[in-house]
Structures are given as C-alpha cells and as structure tokens.
C-alpha positions as CSV (number, residue, x, y, z in Angstrom):
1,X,0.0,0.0,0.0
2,X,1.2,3.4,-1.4
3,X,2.6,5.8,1.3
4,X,0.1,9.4,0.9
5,X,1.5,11.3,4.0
6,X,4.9,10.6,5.7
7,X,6.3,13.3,8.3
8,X,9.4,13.1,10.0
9,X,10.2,15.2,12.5
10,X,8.4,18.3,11.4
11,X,8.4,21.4,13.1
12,X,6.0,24.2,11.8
13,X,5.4,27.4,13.0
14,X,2.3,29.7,12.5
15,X,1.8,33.3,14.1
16,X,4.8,32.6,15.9
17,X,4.1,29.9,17.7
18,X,5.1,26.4,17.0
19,X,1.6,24.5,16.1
20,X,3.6,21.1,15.2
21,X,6.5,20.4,17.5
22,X,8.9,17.2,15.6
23,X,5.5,15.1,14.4
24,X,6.1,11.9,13.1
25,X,2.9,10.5,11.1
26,X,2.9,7.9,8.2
27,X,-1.2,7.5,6.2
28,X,-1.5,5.0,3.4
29,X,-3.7,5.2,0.4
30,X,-7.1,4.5,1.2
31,X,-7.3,4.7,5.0
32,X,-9.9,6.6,7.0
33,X,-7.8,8.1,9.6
34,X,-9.2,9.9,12.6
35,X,-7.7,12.6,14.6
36,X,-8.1,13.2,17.8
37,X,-6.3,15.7,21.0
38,X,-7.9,18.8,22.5
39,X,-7.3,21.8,21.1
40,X,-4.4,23.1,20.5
41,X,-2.7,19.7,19.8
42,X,-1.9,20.2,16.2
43,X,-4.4,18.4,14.3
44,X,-5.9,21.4,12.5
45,X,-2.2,22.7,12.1
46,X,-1.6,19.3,11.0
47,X,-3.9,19.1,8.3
48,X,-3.1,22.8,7.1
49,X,0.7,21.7,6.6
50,X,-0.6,18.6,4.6
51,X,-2.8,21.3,2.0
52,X,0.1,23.2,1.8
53,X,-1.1,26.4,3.4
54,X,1.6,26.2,7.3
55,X,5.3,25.7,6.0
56,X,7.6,23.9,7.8
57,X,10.3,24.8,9.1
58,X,12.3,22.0,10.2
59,X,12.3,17.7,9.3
60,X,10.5,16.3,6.2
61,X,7.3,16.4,4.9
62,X,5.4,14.4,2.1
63,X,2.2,14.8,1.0
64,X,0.9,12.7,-2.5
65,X,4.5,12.6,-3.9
66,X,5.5,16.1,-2.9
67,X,8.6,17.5,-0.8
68,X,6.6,19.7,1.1
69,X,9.5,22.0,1.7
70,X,10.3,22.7,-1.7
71,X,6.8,22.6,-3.6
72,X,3.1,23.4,-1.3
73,X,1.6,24.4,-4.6
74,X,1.3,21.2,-6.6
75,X,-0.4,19.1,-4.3
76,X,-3.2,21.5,-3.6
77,X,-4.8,20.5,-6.8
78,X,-5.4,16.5,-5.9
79,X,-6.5,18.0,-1.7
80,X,-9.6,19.1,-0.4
81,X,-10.1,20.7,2.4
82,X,-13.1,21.2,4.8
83,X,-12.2,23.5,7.5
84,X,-14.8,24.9,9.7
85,X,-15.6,28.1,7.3
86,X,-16.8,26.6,4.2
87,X,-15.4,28.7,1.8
88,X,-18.0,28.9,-0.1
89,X,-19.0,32.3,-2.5
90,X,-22.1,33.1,-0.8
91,X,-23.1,35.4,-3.9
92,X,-23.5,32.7,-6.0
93,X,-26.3,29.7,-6.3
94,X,-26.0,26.7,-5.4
95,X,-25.5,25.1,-8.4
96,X,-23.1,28.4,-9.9
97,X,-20.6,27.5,-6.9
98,X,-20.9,24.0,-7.5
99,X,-19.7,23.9,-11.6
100,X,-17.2,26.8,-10.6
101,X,-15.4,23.7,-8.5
102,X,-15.9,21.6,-11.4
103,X,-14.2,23.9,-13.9
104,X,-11.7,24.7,-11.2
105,X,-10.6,21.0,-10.8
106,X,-11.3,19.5,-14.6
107,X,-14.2,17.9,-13.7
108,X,-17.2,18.0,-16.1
109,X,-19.6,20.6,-15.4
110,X,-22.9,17.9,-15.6
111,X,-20.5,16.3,-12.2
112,X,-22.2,19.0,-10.2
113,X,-25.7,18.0,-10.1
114,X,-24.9,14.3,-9.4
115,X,-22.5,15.6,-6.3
116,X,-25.6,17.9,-5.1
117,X,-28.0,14.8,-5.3
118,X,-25.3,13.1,-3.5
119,X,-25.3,15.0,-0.5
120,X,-29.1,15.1,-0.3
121,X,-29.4,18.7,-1.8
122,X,-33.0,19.0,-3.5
123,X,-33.1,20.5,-6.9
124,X,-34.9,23.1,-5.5
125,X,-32.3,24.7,-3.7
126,X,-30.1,25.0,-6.8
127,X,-30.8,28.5,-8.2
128,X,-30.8,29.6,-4.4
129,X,-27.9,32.0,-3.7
130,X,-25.7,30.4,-0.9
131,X,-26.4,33.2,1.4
132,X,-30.2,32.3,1.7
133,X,-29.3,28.8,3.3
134,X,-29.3,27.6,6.5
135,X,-25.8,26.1,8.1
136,X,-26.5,22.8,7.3
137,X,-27.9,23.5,3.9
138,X,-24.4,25.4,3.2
139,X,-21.9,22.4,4.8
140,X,-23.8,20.4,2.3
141,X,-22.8,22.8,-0.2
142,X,-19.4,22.6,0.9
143,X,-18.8,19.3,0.9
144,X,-20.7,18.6,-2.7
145,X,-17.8,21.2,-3.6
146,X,-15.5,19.2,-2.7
147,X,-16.6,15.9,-3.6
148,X,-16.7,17.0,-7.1
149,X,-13.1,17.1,-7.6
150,X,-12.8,14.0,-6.6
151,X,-9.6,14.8,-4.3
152,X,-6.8,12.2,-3.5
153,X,-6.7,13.0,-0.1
154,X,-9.6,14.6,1.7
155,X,-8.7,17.2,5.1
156,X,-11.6,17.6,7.0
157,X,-12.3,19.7,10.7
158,X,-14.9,18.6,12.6
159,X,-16.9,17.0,9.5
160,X,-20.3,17.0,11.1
161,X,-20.5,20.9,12.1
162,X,-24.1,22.0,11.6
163,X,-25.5,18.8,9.8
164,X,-28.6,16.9,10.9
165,X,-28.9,13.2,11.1
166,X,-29.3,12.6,7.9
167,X,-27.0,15.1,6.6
168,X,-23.9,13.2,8.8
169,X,-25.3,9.6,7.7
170,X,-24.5,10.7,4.3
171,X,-21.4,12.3,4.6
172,X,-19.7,9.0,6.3
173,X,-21.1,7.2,3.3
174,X,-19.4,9.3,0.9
175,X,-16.2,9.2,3.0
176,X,-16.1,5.7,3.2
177,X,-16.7,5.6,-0.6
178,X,-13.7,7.9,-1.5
179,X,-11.8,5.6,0.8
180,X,-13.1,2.5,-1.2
181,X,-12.3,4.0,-4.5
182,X,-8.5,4.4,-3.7
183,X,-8.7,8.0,-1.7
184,X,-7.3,8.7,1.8
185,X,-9.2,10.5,4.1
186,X,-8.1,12.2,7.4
187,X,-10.6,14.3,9.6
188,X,-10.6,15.9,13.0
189,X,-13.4,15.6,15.3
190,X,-14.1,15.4,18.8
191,X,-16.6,12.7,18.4
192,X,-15.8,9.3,19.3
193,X,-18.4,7.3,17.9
194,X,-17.1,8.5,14.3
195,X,-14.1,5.9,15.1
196,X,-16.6,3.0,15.2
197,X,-18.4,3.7,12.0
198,X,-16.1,5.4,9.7
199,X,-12.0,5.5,10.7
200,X,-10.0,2.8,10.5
201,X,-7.4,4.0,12.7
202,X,-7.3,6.4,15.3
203,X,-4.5,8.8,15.8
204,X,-4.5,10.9,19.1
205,X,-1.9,14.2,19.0
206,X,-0.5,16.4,21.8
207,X,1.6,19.3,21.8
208,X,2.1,19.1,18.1
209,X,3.2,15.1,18.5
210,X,2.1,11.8,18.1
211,X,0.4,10.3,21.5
212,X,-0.8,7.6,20.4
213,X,-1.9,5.6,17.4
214,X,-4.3,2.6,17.4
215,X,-3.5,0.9,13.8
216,X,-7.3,0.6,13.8
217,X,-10.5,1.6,15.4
C-alpha cells in the first residue's frame, strides 16, 4: 500500500508559535484516519501543513509525492479541504458554486448536479444564492464542492458541524466511498463514535506530537 503522508520530525510554526513540534505521522492510500487531541494539539495545524497552506520549518514532509519544503503548490490540486468556514462564494447559487469547482478541478460541469444529489441537496435549492441557506444547507454545499473534484486526499475539521442526522449519515457514506475508491481521508473531530463507524485508525496528538496511534478503530 502506497505511502500518501509521511512526516518526520516536522516542526511548523504559525503566528509565531510552534503548532507542530517534531510530528512523526505515516497514512497510506485509502485509510480513514481519525484525529483526535484537545485543542491546540496540532491536528488542524496538521492538516493545514498537509494542504500546503503552514510551511515547515524543520524535518521532512510528504504529501501525495510532494517535498513539502520545496513545492506546497502542486499538491493542492489532488487536496480538499473542509475546515470549519466553508469557503463557499455566498453570492453565487447553489449550483453556480458548484460547476465553478468543477471547472476549477477539470471535472465535467454535468458532475455537479450528481454531487448535489449526493449529499441530499434537493433541486430546488439549486438557483438559491448560498447566502439564503441555512448552516447545514451550506456544509452540504461545501462538501458537494468538494466531492466534485474527486480529491486524493480529503482534510476535513470537525466534518459534522451544523448537519442533521441525515446530513452526517451521508457524509460518512461518501467518506467511506472515496476511501473505497482508492482516496485517503483524514478528519478531526471530537466525536468518538465517528471511530466506530467510519476510521480505521485512530491517531491521538498532543503538543504538536504523536500520543498515540491505534492501527485501527
């Protein structure tokens, strides 16, 4: 199984602070792997270093392929990332914001409506403008925006903010899908039970390190 994000002994600072303090971390293709610490532990930082956006500033980071030291660029195209602002161009419909991250990531403009339908949007809500929706209805939003590009390696912070039941139900589906289809997926959550259903491995960080790491859920 293909190594997708190897880190050795990386140190990465943001606002002046270290955020990751000599992390060691090794994810293959196609597992689910769950983060856990309280915060402040890293695992937002973490996942920021992995898109590209925290440089390091000492050890070695790899992310799809990539020295992380010498190009954060390339791998953005084959990442997405779910933080907790969804990013999303509230001036726009639905379905505009959708086949903008299409065109943005080569994928076929018609991939939008099946990702919508996918994440339970109704057609309805397609010529709404993003602003008009509730928090939920905009995650959704979010992450059909980012299942449409069909990324390699899927970031996500706290995956559930703001959905219902339903909403959830469907986003571990599609996570354990992308992981089925040869994708990794890492995601940071304080909930637990999202080890039982979804990860297959559970990685715990503190001060920027590895605490502990179960191999499995």
């Amino acid at each position: 199984m293909s190594t997708v994000v190897n880190f050795h002994k990386v140190v990465a600072v943001a606002g002046g602070f270290p955020v990751l303090a000599g992390l060691d971390i090794e994810i293959a293709k196609g597992e689910i792997v769950h983060l856990r610490g309280s915060n402040g532990a890293g695992k937002t930082s973490f996942m920021r270093v992995c898109a590209g956006l925290i440089p390091i500033s000492e050890g070695d980071a790899n992310v799809l392929g990539f020295d992380m030291r010498d190009d954060r660029r390339s791998p953005r195209r084959h990442i997405g990332l779910l933080g907790h602002d969804n990013h999303l161009y509230k001036d726009l419909w639905v379905q505009e914001h959708v086949e903008f991250r299409a065109a943005a990531t080569g994928a076929e403009a018609g991939d939008a409506g099946a990702a919508l339908r996918r994440v339970g949007l109704s057609d309805r809500l397609w010529s709404v403008p993003i602003e008009r929706l509730s928090a939920g209805q905009r995650r959704r939003v979010a992450i059909a925006s980012m299942l449409v590009g069909r990324p390699q390696l899927w970031l996500l912070d706290e995956p559930h903010a703001a959905l219902d039941h339903e909403g959830r139900g469907l986003l571990d589906e599609i996570l354990v899908e992308a992981a089925s289809s040869g994708a990794t997926v890492v995601f940071a959550s304080h909930e637990r039970d999202l080890s039982k259903s979804v990860a297959t491995r559970v990685v715990t960080l503190r001060g920027g390190r590895l605490s502990e790491d179960s191999g499995a859920a």
